[in-house]
Residue frames as qw, qx, qy, qz and C-alpha x, y, z in Angstrom:
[[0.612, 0.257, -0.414, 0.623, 48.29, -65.63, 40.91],
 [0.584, -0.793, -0.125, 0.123, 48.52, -64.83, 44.84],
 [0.303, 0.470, -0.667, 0.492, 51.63, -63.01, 46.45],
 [0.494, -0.109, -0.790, 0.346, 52.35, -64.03, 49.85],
 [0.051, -0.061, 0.330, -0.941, 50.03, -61.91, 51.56],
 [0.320, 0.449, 0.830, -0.088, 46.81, -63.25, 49.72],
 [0.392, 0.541, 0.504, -0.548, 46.43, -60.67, 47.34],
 [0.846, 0.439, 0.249, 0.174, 45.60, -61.40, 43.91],
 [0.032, -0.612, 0.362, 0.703, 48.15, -59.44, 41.30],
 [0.448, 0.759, 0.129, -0.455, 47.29, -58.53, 38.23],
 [0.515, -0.326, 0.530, 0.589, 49.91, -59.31, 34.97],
 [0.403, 0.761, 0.026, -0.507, 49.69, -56.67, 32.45],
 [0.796, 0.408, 0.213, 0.395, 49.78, -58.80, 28.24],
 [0.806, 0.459, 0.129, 0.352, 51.84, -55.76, 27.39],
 [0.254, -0.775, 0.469, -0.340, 54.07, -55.19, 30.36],
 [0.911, -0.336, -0.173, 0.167, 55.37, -59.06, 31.10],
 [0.665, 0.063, -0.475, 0.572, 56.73, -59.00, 33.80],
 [0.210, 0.325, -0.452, 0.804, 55.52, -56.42, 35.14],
 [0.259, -0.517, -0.794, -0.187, 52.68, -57.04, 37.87],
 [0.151, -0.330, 0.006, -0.932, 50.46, -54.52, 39.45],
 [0.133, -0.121, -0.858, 0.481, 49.11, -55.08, 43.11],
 [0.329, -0.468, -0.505, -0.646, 45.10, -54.82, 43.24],
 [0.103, -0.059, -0.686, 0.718, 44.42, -53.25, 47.08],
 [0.191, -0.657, -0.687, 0.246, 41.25, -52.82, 49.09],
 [0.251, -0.491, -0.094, 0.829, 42.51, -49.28, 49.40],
 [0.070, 0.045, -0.526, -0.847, 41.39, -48.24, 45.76],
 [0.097, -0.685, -0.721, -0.039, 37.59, -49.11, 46.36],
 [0.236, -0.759, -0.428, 0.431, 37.09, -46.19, 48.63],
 [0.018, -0.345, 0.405, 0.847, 38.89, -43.60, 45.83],
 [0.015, 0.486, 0.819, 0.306, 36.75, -45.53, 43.53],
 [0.151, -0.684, -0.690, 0.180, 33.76, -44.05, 45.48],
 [0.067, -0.762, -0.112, 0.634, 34.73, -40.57, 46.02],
 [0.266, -0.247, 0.577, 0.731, 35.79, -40.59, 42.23],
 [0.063, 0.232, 0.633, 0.736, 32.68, -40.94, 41.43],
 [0.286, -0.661, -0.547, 0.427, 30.97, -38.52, 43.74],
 [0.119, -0.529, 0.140, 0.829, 32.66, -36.12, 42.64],
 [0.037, -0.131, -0.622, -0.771, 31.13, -36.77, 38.95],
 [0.090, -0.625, -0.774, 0.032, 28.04, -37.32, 40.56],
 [0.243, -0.693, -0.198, 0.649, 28.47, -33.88, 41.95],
 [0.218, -0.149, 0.342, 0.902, 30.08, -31.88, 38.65],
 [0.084, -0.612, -0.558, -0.554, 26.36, -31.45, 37.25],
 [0.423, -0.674, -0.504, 0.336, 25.35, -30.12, 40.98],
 [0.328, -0.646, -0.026, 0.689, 28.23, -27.51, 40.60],
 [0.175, 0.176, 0.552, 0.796, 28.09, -26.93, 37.15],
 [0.160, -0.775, -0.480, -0.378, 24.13, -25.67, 37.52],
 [0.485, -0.679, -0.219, 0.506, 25.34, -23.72, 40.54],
 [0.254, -0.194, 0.277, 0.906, 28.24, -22.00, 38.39],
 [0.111, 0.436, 0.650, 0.612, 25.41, -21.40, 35.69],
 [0.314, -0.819, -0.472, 0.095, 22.90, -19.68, 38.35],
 [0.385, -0.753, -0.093, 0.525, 25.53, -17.52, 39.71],
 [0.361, -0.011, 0.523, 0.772, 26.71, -16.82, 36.17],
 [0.077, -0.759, -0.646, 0.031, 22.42, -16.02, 35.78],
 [0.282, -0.819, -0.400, 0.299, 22.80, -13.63, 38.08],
 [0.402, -0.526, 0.232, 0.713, 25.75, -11.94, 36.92],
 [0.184, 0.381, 0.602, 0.677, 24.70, -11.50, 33.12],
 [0.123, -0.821, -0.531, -0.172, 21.46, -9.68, 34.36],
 [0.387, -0.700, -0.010, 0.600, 23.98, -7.13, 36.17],
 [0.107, 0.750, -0.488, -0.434, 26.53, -6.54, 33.64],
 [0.898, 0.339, 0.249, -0.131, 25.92, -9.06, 30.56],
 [0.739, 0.643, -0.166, 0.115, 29.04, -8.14, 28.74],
 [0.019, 0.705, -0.644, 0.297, 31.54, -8.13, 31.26],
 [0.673, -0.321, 0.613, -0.261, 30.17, -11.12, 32.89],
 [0.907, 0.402, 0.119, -0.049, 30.12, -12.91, 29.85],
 [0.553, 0.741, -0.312, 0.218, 33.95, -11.92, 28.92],
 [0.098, -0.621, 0.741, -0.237, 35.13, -12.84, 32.22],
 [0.897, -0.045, 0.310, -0.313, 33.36, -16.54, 31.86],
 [0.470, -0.128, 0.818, 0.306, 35.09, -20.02, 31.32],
 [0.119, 0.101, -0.758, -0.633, 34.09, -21.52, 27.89],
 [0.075, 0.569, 0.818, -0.024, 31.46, -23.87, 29.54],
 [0.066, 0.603, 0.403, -0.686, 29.71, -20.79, 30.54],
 [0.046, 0.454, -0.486, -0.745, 30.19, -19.10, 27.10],
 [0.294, 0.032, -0.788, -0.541, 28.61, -22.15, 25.46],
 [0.102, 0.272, 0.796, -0.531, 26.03, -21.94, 27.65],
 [0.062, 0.555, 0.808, 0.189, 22.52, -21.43, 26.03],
 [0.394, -0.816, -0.375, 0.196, 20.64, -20.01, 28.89],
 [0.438, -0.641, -0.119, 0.619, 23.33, -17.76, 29.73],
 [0.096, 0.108, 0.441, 0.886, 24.12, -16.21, 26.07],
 [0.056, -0.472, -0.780, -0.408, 20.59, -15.29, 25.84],
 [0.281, -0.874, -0.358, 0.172, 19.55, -14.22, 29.12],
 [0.445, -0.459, 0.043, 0.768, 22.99, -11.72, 28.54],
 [0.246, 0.258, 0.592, 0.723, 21.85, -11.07, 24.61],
 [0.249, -0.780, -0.560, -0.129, 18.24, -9.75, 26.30],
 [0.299, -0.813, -0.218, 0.449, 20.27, -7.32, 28.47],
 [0.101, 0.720, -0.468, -0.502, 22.90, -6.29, 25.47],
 [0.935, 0.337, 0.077, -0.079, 22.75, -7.56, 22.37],
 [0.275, 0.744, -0.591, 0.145, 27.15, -6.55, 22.32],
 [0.741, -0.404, 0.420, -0.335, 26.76, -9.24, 24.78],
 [0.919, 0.324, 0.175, -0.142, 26.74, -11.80, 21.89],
 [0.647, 0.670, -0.358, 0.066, 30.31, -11.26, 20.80],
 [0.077, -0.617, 0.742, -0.251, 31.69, -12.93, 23.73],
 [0.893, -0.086, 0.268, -0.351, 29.19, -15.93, 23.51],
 [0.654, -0.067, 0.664, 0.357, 31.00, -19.68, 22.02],
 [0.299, 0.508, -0.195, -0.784, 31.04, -19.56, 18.19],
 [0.098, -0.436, -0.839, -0.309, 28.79, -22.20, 17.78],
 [0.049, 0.716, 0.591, -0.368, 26.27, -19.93, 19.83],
 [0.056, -0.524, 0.039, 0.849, 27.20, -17.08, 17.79],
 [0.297, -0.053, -0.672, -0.676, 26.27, -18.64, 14.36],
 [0.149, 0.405, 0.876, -0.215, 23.29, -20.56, 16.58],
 [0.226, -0.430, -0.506, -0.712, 19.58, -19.58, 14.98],
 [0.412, -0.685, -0.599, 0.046, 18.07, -19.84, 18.38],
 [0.461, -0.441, -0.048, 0.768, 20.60, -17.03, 20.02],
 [0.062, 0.174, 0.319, 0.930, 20.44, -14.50, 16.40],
 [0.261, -0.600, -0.625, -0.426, 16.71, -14.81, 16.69],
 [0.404, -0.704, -0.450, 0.373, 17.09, -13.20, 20.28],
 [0.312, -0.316, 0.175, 0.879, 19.60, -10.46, 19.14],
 [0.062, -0.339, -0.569, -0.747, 16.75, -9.80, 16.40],
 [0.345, -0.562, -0.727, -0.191, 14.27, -9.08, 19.05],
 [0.530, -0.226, -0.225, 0.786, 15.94, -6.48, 20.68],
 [0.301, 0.903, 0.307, 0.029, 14.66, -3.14, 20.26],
 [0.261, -0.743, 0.362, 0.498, 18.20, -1.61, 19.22],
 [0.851, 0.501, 0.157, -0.029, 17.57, -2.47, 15.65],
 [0.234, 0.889, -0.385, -0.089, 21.44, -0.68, 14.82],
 [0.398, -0.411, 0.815, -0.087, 23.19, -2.70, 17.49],
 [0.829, 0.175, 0.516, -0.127, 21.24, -6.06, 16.05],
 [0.793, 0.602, 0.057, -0.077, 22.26, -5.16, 12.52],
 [0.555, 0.641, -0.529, 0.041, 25.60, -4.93, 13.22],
 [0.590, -0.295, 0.732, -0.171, 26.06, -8.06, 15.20],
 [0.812, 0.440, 0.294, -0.248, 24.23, -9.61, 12.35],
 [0.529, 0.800, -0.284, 0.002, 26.69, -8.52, 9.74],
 [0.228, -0.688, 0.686, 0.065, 29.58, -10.63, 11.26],
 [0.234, 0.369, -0.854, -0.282, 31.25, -13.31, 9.43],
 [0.027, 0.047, -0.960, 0.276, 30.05, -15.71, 11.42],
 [0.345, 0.387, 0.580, -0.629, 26.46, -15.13, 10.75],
 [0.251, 0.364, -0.532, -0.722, 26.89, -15.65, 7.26],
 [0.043, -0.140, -0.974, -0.172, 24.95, -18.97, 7.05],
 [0.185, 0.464, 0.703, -0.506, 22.29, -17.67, 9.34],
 [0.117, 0.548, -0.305, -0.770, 21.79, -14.81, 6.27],
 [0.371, 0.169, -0.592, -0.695, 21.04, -17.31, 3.91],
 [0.006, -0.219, -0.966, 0.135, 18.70, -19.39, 5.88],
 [0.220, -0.396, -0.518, -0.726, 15.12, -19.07, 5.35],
 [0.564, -0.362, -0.696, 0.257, 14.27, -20.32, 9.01],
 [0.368, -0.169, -0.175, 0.898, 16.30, -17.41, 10.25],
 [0.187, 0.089, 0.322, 0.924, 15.19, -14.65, 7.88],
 [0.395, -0.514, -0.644, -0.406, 11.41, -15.09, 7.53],
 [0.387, -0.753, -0.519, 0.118, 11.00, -14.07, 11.52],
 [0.334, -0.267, -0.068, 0.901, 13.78, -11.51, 11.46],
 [0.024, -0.213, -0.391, -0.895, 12.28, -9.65, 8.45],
 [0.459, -0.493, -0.719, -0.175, 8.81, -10.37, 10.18],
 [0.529, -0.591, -0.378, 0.477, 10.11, -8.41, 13.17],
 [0.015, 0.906, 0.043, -0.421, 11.46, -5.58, 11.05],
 [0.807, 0.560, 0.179, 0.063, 12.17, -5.03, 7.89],
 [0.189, 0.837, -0.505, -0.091, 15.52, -3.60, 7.85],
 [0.588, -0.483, 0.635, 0.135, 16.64, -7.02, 8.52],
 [0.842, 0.341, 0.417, -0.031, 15.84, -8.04, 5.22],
 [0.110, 0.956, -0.251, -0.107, 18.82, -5.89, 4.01],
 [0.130, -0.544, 0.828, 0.036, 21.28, -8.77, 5.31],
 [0.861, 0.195, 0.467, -0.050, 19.83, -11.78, 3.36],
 [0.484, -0.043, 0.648, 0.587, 21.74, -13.53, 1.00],
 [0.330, 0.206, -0.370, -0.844, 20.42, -12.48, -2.61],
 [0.286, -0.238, -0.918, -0.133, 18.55, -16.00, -2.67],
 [0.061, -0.551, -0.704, 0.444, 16.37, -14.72, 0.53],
 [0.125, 0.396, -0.035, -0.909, 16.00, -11.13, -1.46],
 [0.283, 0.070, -0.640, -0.711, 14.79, -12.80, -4.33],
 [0.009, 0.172, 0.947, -0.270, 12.03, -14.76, -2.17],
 [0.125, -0.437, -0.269, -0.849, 8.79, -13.28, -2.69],
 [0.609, -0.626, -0.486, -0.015, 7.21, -14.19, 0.74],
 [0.603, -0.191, -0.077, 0.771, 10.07, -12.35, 2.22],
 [0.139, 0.182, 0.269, 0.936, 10.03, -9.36, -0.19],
 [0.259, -0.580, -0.444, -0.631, 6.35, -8.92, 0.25],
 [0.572, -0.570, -0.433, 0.400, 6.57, -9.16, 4.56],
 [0.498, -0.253, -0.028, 0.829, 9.30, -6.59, 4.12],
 [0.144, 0.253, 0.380, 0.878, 7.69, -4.20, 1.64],
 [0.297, -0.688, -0.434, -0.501, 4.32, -4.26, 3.17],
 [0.478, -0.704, -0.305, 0.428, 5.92, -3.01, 6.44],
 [0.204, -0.667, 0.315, 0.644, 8.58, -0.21, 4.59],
 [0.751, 0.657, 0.065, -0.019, 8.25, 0.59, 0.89],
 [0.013, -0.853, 0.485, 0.194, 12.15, 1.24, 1.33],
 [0.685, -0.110, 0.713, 0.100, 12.60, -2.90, 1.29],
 [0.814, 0.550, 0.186, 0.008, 11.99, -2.47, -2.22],
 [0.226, 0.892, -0.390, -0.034, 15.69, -1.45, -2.69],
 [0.404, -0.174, 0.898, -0.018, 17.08, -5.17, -1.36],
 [0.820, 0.300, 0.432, -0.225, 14.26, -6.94, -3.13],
 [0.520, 0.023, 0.681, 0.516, 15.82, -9.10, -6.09],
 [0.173, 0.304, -0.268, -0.898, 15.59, -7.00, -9.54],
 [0.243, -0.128, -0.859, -0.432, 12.72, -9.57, -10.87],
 [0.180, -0.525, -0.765, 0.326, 10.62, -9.42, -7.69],
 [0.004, -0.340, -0.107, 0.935, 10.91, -5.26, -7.76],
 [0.182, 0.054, -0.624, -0.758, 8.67, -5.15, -10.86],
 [0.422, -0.474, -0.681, -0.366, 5.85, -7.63, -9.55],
 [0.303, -0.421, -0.643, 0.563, 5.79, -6.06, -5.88]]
């Protein structure tokens, strides 16, 4: 169907009647519409960089005055978690429960600060994972304090932990205490 101009139209099934003119003029939006997506990765690694830069200043303010993306950024929880681990309570909370992100807060040398990040709710899975635990406790035994009772009762665990700090023997499951 033509109108009298020559250009097509369009007849929406569940609008009859009503038709909707298809102009040259909408290509060229087209185009810049998707320039601009082309672009949004361009400005999005930009925002991240300058977001970089700002964690390595002040990690916990920059992190608390960031959008969400930023927040559920990786890169940026980390490189902020390395400068303060307090950093970490403004990251997303998938990054907060994340095993790749705890495992940085465990590497800190503020064991206090690390243990009590650790101890939030939200880190309750990470606690009974074995993935988790095994390098925390490996880094220093007090972490072996916040495993579930399953990871206490582990004896690969118990024996990492004990043969750095005879105190680990006071977590260690009551069956393990006896053969350590």
């Amino acid at each position: 169907m033509e109108s009298a101009t020559g250009a097509p139209f369009l007849q929406a099934p569940s609008q009859a009647g009503i038709q909707v003119k298809v102009e040259n003029e909408a290509i060229p939006n087209l185009d810049q519409s998707r320039k601009r997506r082309h672009n949004a990765p361009v400005r999005r690694e930009a925002a991240v960089r300058g977001k970089l830069e700002a964690v390595k200043q002040e990690p916990i303010e920059a992190l608390l005055l960031a959008s969400d993306e930023i927040r559920a950024d990786r890169e940026v929880v980390i490189t902020a978690v390395k400068q303060d681990v307090y950093a970490w309570q403004f990251a997303s909370a998938e990054l907060r429960s994340d095993r790749e992100v705890a495992l940085e807060v465990v590497k800190q040398p503020d064991c206090i600060k690390s243990l009590e990040v650790l101890r939030q709710p939200c880190c309750d899975a990470l606690r009974a994972d074995c993935e988790f635990m095994i390098p925390a406790v490996r880094h220093n035994w007090v972490f072996f304090e916040l495993g579930s009772v399953e990871i206490r009762a582990r004896r690969e665990i118990v024996v990492e932990a004990v043969s750095q700090s005879w105190q680990a023997l006071r977590f260690a499951g009551s069956t393990l205490k006896r053969d350590v």
